[in-house]
Backbone bond lengths (Angstrom), bond angles and torsions (degrees), N, CA, C in turn:
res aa  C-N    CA-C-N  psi(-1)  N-CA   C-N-CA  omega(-1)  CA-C   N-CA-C  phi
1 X - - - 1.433 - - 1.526 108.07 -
2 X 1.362 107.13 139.96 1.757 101.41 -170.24 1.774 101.44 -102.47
3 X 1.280 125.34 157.84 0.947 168.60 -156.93 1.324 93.54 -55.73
4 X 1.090 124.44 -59.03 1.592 161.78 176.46 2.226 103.63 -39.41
5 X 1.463 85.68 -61.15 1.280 93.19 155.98 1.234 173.95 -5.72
6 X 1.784 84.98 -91.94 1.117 137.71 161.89 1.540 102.09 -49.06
7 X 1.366 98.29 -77.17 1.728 106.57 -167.12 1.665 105.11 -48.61
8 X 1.316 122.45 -36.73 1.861 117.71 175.38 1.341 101.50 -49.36
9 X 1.152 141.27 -35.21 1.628 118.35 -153.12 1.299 108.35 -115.70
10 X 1.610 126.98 174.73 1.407 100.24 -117.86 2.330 80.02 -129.00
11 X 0.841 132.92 119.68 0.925 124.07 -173.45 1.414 124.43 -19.57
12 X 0.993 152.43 -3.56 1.315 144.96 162.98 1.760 111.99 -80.73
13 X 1.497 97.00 -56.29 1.752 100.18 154.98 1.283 122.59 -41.14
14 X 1.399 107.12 -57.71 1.556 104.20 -171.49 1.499 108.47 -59.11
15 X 1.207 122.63 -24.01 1.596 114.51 -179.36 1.520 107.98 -82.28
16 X 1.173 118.86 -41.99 1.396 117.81 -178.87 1.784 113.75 -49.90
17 X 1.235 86.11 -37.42 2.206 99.70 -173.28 1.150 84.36 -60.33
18 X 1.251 117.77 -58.65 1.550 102.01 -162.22 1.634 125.65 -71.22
19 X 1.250 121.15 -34.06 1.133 116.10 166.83 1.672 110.65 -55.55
20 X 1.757 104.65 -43.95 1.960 92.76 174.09 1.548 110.18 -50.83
21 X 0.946 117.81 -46.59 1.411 108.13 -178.17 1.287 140.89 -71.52
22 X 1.135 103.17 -4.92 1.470 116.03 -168.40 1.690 93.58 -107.77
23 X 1.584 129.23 -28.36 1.165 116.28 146.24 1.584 131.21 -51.66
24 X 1.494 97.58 -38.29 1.917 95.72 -165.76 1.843 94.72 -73.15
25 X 1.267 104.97 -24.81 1.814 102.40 -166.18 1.947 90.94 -74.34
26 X 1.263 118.62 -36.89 1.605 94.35 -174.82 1.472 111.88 -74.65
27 X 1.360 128.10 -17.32 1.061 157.72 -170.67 2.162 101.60 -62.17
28 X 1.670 95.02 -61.70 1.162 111.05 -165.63 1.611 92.06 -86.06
29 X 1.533 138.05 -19.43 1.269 128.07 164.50 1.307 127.50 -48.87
30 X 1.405 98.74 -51.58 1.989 113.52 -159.11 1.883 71.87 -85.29
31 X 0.920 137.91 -69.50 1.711 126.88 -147.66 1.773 88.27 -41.72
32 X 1.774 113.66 -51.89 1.745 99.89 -160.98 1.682 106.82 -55.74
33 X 1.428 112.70 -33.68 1.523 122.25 -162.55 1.635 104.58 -64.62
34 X 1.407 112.41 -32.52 1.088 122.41 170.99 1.996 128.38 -64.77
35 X 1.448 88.79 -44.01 1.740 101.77 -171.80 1.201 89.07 -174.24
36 X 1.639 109.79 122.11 1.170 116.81 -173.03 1.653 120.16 -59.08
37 X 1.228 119.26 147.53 1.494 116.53 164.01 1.100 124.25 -38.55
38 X 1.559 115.42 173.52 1.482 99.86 147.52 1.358 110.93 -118.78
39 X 1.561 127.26 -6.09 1.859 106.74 151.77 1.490 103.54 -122.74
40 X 1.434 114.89 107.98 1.192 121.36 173.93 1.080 137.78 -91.90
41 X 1.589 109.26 20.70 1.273 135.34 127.97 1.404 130.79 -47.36
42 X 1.203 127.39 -61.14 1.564 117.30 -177.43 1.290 109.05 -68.18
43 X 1.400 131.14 24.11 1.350 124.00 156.42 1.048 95.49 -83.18
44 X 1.543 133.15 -41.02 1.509 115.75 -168.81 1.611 109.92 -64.41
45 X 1.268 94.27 -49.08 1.708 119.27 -179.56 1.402 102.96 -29.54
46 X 2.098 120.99 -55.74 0.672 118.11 -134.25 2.146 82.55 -94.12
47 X 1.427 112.24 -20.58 1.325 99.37 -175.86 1.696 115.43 -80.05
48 X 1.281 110.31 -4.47 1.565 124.68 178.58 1.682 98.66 -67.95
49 X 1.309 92.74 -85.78 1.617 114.41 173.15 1.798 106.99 -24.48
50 X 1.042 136.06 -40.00 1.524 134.64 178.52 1.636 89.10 -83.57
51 X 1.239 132.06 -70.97 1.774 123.75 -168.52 1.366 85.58 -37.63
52 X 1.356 148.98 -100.17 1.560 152.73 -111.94 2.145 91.57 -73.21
53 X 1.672 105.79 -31.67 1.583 95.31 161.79 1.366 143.78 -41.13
54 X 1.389 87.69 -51.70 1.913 122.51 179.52 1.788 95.06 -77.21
55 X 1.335 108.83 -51.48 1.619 106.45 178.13 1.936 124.38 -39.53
56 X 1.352 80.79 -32.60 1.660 96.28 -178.59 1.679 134.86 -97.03
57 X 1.698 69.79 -17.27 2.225 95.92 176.84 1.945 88.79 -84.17
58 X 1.177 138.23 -44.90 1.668 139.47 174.31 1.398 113.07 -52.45
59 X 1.499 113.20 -41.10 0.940 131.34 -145.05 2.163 91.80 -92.83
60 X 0.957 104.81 -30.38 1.710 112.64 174.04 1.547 109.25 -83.04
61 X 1.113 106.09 -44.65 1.588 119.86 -166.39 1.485 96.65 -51.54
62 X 1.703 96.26 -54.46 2.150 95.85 -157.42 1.623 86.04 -70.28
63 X 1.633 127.26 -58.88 1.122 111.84 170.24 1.901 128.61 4.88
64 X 1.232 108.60 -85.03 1.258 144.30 172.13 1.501 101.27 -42.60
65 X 0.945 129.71 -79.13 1.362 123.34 152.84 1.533 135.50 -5.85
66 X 1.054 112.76 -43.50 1.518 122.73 -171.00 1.482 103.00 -96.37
């Protein structure tokens, strides 16, 4: 999800995405641990994509703050 995104939706969304995702990534962990993927890359993809989530939930908070 790009950056671009991100910033459209409205903090309650943005937390929800992230909790979806942070389910589908443990989801897509135990399946690789089990039998490997076949792109075992978008696990990284998929743990990037949640950091730049949290990046943007910090990024409102200190906002808000000031």
């Amino acid at each position: 999800m790009a950056t671009k995104e991100l910033k459209g939706l409205s903090d309650q969304e943005l937390i929800d995405k992230i909790k979806e995702e942070k389910a589908a990534l443990n989801k897509s962990v135990l399946n690789h641990a089990i039998s490997p993927v076949e792109n075992p890359s978008k696990i990284r993809e998929d743990r990037r994509n949640i950091a730049r989530m949290l990046t943007e939930v910090t990024n409102r908070k200190k906002a808000s703050k000031k």
